[in-house]
N, C-alpha and C positions, 0 to 999 in steps of 0.2 A: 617632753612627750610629743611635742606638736612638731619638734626638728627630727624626731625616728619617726611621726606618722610622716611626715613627708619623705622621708627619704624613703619610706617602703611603697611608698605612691610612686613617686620619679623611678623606681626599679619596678616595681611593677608595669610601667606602662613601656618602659627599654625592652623589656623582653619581651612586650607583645608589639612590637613598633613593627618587627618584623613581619609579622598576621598581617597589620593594617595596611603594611606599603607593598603587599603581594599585590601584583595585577590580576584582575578576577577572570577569572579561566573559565572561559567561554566554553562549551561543548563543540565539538566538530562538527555535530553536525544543528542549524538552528532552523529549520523549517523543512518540512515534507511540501515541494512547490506543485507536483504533478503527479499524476498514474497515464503510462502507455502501454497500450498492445497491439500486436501485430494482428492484420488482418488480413480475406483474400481477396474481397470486394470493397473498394473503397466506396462504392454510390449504394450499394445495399448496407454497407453498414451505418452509413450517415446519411439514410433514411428510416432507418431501425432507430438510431439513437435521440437523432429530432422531432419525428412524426411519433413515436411512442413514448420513446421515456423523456420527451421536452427540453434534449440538449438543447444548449444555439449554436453554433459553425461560427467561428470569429476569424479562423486563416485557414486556409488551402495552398500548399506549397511543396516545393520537392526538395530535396538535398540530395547530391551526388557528390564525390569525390576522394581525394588517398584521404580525409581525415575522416570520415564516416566509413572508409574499407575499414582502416585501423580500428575503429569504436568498434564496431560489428565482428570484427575479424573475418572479412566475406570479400571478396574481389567484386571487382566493377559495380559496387553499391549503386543500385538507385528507389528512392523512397518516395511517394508520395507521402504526407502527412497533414494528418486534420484535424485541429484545433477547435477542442467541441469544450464547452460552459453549462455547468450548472450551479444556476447561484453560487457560493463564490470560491468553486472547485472547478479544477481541467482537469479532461481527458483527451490524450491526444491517441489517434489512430495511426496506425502505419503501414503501409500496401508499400512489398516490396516488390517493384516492378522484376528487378533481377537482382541476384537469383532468388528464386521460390524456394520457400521453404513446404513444408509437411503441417498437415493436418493433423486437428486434436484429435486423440486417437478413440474410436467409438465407445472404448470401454474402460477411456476415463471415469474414475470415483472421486467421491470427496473428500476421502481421506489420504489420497494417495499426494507424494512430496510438489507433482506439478500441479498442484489446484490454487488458485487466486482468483479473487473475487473482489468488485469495490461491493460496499453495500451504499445504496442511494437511499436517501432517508424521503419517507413519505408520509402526509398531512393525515392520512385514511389507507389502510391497509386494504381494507375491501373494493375501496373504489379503482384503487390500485392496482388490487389483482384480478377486478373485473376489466380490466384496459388491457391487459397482458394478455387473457383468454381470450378477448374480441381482436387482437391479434398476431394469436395463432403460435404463442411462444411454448417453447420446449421445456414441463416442468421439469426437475430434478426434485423439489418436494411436492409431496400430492397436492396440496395447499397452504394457507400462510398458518404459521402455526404460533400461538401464544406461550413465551415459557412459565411453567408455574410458580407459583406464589412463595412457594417451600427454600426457592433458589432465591435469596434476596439481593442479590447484586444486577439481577439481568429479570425478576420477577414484572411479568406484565408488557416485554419485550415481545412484539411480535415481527415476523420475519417470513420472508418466503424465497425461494432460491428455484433459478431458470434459467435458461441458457439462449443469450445470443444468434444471430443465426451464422458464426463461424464453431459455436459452440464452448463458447466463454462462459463460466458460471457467472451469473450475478446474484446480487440479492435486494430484495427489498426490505424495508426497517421501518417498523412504527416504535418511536420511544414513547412511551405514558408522562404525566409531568413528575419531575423529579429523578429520570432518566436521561443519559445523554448531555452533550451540549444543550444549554438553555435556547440556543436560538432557534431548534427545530419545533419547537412550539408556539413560533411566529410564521406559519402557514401562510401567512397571507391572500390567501383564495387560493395557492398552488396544491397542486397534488403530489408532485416529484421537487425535491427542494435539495439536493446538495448531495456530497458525498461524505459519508461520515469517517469511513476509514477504508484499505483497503486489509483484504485477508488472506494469511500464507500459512500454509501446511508448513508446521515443522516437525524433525524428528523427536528435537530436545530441547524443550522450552530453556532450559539453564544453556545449554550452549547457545542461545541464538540470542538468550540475555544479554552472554558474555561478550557477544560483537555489536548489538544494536543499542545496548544500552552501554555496555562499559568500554567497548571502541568508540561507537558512535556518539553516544550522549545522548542518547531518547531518552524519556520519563514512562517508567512505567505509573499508568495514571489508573490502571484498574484491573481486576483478575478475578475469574468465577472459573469454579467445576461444574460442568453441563453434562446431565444425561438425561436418561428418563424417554417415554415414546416422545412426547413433543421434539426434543433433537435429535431421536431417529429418525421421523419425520422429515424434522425440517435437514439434516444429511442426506438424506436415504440410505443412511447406514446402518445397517443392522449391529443393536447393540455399542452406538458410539456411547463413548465418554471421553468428553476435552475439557483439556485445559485450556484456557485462554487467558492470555496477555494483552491487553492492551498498552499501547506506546506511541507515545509523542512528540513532537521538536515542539521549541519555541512559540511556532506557528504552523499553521496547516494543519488539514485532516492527519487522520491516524494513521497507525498499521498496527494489527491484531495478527500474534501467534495462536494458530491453532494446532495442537499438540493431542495428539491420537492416542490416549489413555491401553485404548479399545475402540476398536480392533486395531490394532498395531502394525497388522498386514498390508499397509498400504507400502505403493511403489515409488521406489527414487523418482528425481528426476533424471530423465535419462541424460549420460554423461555426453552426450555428442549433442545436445539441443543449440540450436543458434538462435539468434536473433529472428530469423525471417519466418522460425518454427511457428503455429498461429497458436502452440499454449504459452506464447513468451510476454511476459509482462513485463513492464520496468516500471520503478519508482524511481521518483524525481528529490535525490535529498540537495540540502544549499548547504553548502560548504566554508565558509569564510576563509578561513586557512587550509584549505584543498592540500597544498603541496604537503604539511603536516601531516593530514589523513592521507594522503599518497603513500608516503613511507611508513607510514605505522601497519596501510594494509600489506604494503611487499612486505614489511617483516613478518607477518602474520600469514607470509602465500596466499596473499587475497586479489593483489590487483596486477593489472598486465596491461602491457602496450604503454603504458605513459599516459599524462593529461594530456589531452590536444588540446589543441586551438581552433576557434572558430568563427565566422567573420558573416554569417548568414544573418542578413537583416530583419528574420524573422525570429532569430529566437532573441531570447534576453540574457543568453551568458554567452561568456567568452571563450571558457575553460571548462573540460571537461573530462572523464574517463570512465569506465565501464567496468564493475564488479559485479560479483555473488556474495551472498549471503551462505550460511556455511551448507543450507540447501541447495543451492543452489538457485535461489530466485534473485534477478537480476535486478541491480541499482546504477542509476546513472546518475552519480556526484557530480555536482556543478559548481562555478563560481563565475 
């Protein structure tokens, strides 16, 4: 008996030898490192983002050259860019000196496919949004608004959303305890403390799954149905209902799909947007095996121009190339 229990042990564990000596398959993508956007003042907007919402400026620099035409797909590129911190999230600005692009267009909504948004997480909503009104910001919701008790994935989340002075939506986020990342509940005397995720209008929560999570390898780490006045309110949409996704790498803030139940009418992004456009955002995903995610996105008709190369002693990668998401909101893979 004890020479057939071994023998059904030593076979048992031969045919799972195979499981154990697999290398462990890392996701493509293992951290969200950064959010940029295009702007049309580089000194108004990184006095907007320091003197009210308590970025800090860590670098000020320019890039020019054929490997940023190529990234951009734009002739004779040249970028200011501004490397702004809050606690332990970047956001970086971009003034293209030439060429200019186009302004957000006046009758942007927030449902429509080009809206993004970071939300900055805050210690006190009120004090918050008494700093925003003393200066002089452009609401999109009338005020910060609490979501209700009834909704228990996002119950007791308050939020208020306004706009830049290029007319970038932002938001602000009070999580209650037992909400959010644990750390946003170590205020430490601050009023504006990080960025928790950023957020992208999508058409089709399941197709934007199928690229962010099953191309890319994010975690879907959480999902609520929102309606009701409080996120009409806090949209200014009449009659919204969204779905949201939230999604993760490894490391880094998030990115939240927002999925327009209702009103459904919102607009594409428009097919000609470039880089220099000022509703252009990018995220910053880290790539380990870049060249792998390079051809998985050509087969998918996701990516163009090729990885470049990059030798600028301010950034911290080497490799790079420039895609969409199947909205069209734009990712800048790095390694």
């Amino acid at each position: 008996m004890r020479l057939i229990n071994l023998f059904i042990f030593l076979l048992s564990f031969q045919l799972h030898a195979g499981v154990f000596s697999q290398p462990f398959e890392k996701p493509s993508v293992d951290a969200v490192i950064s959010y940029a956007m295009t702007v049309e003042e580089m000194d108004r907007s990184v006095e907007f983002y320091t003197n009210v919402l308590t970025f800090t400026k860590v670098a000020d620099f320019y890039v020019s050259g054929s490997a940023y035409d190529k990234l951009y797909n734009l002739d004779n590129v040249r970028i200011r860019v501004v490397r702004l911190r809050l606690g332990q999230e970047t956001l970086n600005l971009m003034q293209f000196d030439k060429p200019k692009g186009r302004k957000v267009p006046v009758n942007a909504e927030s449902n429509d496919r080009m809206f993004q948004h970071i939300a900055i997480v805050v210690s006190n909503i009120d004090s918050a949004y008494a700093k925003l009104l003393k200066n002089g910001v452009v609401n999109i919701s009338p005020s910060p608004q609490k979501l209700p008790e009834w909704n228990h994935n996002v119950a007791g989340i308050e939020a208020f959303y306004f706009k830049d002075p290029d007319g970038h939506p932002l938001e602000i986020i009070h999580f209650p305890p037992g909400k959010g990342n644990p750390r946003w509940q170590e205020a430490l005397g601050l009023l504006f403390l990080g960025i928790d995720h950023s957020a992208i209008v999508v058409k089709s929560t399941n197709k934007s799954l199928a690229f962010y999570h099953s191309l890319l390898g994010l975690d879907v780490m959480g999902k609520s149905f929102n309606y009701g006045p409080e996120q009409e309110k806090l949209n200014n949409v009449k009659g919204a209902k969204l779905r949201i996704t939230s999604l993760h790498a490894e490391k880094g803030p998030g990115i939240e799909l927002l999925e327009y139940v209702s009103p459904s009418t919102g607009a594409d992004m428009p097919s000609d947007t470039k880089p220099n456009d000022l509703w252009h955002w990018q995220i910053r995903l880290q790539a380990p095996r870049i060249s792998d995610l390079y051809k998985s996105l050509v087969q998918a008709n996701m990516a163009t121009h090729g990885i470049l190369t990059f030798t600028n002693p301010y950034l911290d990668y080497h490799e790079a190339f420039l895609t969409a998401d199947p909205d069209g909101h734009a990712l800048l893979i790095t390694r």
